[in-house]
C-alpha positions in Angstrom: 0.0 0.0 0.0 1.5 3.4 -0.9 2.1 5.9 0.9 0.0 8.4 -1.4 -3.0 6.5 -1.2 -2.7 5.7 2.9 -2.4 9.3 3.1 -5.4 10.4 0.5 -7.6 7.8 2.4 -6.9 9.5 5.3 -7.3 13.3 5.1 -11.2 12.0 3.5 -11.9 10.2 6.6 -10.6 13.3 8.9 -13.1 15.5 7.3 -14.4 18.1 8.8 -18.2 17.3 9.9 -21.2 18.5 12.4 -20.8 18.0 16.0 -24.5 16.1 15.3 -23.0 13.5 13.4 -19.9 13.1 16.0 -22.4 13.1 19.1 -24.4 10.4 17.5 -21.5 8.4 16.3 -19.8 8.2 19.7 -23.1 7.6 21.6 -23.4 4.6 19.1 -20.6 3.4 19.7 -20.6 3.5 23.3 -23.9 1.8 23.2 -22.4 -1.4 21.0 -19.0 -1.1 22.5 -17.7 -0.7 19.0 -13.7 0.5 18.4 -15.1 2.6 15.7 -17.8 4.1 13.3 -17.8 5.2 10.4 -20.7 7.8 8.7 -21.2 7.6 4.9 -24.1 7.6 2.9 -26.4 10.5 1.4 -26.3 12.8 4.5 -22.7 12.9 4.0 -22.7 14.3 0.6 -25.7 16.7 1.2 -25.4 17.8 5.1 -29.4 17.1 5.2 -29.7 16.4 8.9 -33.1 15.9 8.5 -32.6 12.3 6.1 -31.5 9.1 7.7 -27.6 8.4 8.4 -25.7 5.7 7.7 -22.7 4.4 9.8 -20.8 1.4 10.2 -19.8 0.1 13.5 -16.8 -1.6 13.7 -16.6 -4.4 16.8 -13.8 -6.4 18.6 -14.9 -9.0 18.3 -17.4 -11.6 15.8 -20.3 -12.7 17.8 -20.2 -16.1 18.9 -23.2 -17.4 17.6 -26.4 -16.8 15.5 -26.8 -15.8 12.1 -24.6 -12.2 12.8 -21.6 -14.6 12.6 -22.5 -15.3 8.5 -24.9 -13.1 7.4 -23.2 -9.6 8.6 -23.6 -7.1 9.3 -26.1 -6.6 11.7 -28.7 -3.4 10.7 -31.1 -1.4 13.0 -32.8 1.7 13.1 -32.0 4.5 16.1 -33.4 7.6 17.1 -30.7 10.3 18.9 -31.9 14.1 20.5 -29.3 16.4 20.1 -29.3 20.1 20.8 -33.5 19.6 20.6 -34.1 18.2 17.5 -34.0 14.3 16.5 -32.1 12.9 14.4 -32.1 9.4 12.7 -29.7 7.1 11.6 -29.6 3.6 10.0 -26.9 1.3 11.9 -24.7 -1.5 10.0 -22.5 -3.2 12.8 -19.9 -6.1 12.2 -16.1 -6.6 14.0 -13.5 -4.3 12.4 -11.4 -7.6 11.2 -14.5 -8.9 9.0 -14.5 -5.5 8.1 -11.0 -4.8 6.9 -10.5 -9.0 5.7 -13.8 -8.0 3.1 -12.3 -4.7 2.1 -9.1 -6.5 1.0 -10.9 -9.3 -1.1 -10.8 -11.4 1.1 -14.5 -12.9 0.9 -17.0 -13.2 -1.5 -18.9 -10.4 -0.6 -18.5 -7.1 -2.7 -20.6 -4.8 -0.8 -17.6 -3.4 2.0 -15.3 -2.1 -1.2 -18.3 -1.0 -3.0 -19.7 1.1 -0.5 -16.3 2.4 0.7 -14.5 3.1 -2.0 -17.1 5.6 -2.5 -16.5 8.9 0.4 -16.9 8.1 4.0 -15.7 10.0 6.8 -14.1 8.7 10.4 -16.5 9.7 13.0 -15.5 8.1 15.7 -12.0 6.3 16.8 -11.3 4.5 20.3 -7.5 5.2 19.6 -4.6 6.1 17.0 -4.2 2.4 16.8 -8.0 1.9 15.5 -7.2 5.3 13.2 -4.6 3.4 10.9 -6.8 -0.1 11.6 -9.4 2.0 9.8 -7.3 3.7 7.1 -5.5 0.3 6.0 -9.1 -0.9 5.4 -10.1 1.7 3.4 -7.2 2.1 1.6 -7.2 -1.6 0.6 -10.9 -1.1 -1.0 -9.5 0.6 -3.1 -7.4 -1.1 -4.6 -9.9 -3.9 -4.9 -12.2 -2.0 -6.3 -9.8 -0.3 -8.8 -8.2 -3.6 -9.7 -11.8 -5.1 -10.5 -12.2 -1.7 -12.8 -9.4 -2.0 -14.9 -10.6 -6.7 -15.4 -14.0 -5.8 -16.2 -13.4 -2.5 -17.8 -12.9 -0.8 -21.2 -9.2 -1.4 -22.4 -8.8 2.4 -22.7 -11.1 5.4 -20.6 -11.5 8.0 -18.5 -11.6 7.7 -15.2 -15.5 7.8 -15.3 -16.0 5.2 -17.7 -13.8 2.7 -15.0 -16.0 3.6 -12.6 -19.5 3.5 -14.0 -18.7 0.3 -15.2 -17.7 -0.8 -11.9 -21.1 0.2 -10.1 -23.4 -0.9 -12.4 -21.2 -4.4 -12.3 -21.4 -4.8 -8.6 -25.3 -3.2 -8.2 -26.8 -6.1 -10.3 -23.7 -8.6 -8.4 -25.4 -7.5 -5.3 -29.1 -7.5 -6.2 -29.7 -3.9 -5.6 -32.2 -2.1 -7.4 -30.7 1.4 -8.6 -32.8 3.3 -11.0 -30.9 3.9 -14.2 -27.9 6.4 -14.1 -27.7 5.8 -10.3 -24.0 5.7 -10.9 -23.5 8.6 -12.7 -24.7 10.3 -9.8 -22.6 9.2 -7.5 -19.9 10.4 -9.5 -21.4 13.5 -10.4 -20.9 14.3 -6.3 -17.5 15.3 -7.3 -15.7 14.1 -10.4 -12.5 15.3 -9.5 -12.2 12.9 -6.3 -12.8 10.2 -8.4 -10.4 11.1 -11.3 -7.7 11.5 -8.3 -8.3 8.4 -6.6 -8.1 6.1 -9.6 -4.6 6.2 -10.7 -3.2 6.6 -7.6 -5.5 3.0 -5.9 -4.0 1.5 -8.9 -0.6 2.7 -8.3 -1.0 1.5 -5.0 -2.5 -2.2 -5.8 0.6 -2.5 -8.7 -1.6 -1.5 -11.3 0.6 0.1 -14.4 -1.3 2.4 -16.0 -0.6 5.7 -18.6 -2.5 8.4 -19.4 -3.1 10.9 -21.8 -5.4 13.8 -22.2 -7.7 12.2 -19.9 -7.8 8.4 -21.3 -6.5 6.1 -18.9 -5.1 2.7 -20.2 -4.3 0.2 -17.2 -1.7 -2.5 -17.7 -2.3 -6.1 -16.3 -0.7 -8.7 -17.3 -2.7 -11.6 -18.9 -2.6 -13.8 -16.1 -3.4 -11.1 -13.5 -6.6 -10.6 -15.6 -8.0 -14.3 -15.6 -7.4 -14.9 -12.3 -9.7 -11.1 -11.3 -12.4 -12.3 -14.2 -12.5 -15.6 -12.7 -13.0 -14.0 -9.1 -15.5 -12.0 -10.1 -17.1 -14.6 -11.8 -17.1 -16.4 -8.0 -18.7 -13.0 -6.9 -21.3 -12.4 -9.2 -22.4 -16.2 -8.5 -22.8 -15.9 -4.8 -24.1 -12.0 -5.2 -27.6 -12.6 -5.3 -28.2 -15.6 -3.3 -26.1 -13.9 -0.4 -27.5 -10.7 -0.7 -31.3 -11.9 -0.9 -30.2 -14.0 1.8 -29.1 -10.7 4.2 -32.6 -9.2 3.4 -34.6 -12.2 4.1 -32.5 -12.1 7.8 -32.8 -8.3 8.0 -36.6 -8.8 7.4 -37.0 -10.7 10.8 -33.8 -9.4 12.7 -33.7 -5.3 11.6 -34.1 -3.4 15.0 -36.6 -0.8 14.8 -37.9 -1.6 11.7 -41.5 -0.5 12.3 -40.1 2.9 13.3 -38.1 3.0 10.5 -40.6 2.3 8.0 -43.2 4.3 9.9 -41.0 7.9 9.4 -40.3 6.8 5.9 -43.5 6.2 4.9 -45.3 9.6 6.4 -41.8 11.4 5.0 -42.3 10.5 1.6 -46.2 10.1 1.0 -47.6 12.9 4.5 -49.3 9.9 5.9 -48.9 9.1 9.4 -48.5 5.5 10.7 -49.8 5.3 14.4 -47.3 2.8 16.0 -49.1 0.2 18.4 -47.0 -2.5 20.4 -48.3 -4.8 17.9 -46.5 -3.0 15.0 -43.5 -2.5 16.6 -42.7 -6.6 17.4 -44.3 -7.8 14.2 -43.5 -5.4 11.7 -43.6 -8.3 8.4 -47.9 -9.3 9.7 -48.4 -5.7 10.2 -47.1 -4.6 6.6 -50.5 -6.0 5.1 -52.6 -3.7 7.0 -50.4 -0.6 6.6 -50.6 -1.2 2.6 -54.4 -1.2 2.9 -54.3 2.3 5.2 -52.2 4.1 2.8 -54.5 3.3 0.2 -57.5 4.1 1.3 -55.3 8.0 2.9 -54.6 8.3 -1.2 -58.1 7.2 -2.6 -59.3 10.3 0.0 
């Protein structure tokens, strides 16, 4: 890992960002006795306290039992007051070695170095020591990521063609449904971050590459190249079951998932779901009936 890239990763993960979004990582940290949390998602690139965060919470240890200890991470839904107002976040938490051994390739999952190559921001570390644990982890995403760009990509193009072709790869790998253009986006956020961070994750993952007037041309070797296709191949295989699998245990294991769905739902469409005790510990049985009652609110 190079030296340029350790040290991009980390002045984008020491960025500056609310005391809000500090406060809530630390006190959701403290909560799950996690080493670390990181904060990326939507809210980071707008600064819309009122959407739902996301952050990763990075553990000591696995969990001993229970589906947590395959199908990670484990997601819920909490609700924070700070300085009078609430704010929301969505929780992903899984130990900080499953963490960094997925970022690195190191499993068939694809969703830690597609979701992290992309900006994130370190808001909360125990120690230094966690810090560069953290870092290393990024930093290795991407050059997995980048690596899988220049296998599955064009044999010349700018850095946005790479990475378009990357996403769209990895969104139908992973089962997600992303309207069309979703990754364009994404990139859109800030092109030049992107453009940056290319050459210098492929630099870093022994990725030869030149460049001229824009138009990148990565060099691997031929064997280097069959042995990423044929990985990916492994990936795109287990993508969908895996994935579909983590909803399926989501579906039954999500914490707060009532609530969540409840502020959602009145968010987006003004109707309010009352939330009865009912609702809250069987939120699959009660879907039915709230289907019906916004129906009838938009038939009013």
């Amino acid at each position: 890992m190079t030296p340029e890239l350790t040290a991009f990763v980390r002045r984008e993960l020491s960025q500056p960002l609310p005391a809000a979004i500090r406060v809530f990582a630390q006190a959701l940290a403290k909560a799950a006795g996690a080493r670390a949390a990181l904060f990326y998602g939507s809210v980071l690139r707008t600064g819309d306290l009122a959407g739902v965060l996301d952050f990763y919470l990075l553990t000591e240890t696995p969990p001993r039992q229970g589906l947590d200890r395959w199908l990670w991470p484990r997601v819920g839904y909490r609700r924070l007051e700070i300085e009078g107002r609430e704010v929301r976040a969505k929780v992903a938490t899984l130990p900080l070695a499953t963490f960094a051994r997925a970022a690195g390739d190191g499993a068939l999952d694809t969703t830690i170095w597609t979701r992290f190559v992309q900006p994130a921001a370190l808001a909360f570390a125990e120690d230094a020591a966690v810090e560069a644990q953290v870092v290393a982890a990024v930093a290795a995403a991407a050059e997995t990521a980048t690596r899988y760009a220049a296998a599955l990509g064009p044999a010349s193009g700018t850095a946005e063609d790479y990475w378009a072709g990357l996403f769209r790869r990895t969104y139908r790998a992973e089962l997600r449904v992303e309207a069309p253009g979703r990754e364009r986006e994404i990139l859109a956020f800030d092109p030049p971050r992107y453009a940056a961070l290319l050459p210098l994750a492929w630099a870093s993952a022994g990725v030869s590459c030149s460049q001229s007037d824009g138009v990148l041309t990565p060099k691997l070797p031929p064997g280097q190249r069959t042995g990423l296709l044929k990985a990916w191949g492994r990936r795109q295989a287990v993508g969908r079951p895996l994935n579909a699998a983590r909803l399926m245990k989501a579906a039954f294991t999500f914490e707060g998932a009532a609530r969540y769905a409840a502020w959602k739902i009145e968010r987006h469409t003004g109707v309010a779901i009352p939330l009865t005790p009912w609702r809250e510990r069987h939120p699959i049985l009660a879907a039915p009936g709230v289907a019906w009652r916004l129906w009838r609110a938009k038939r009013r």
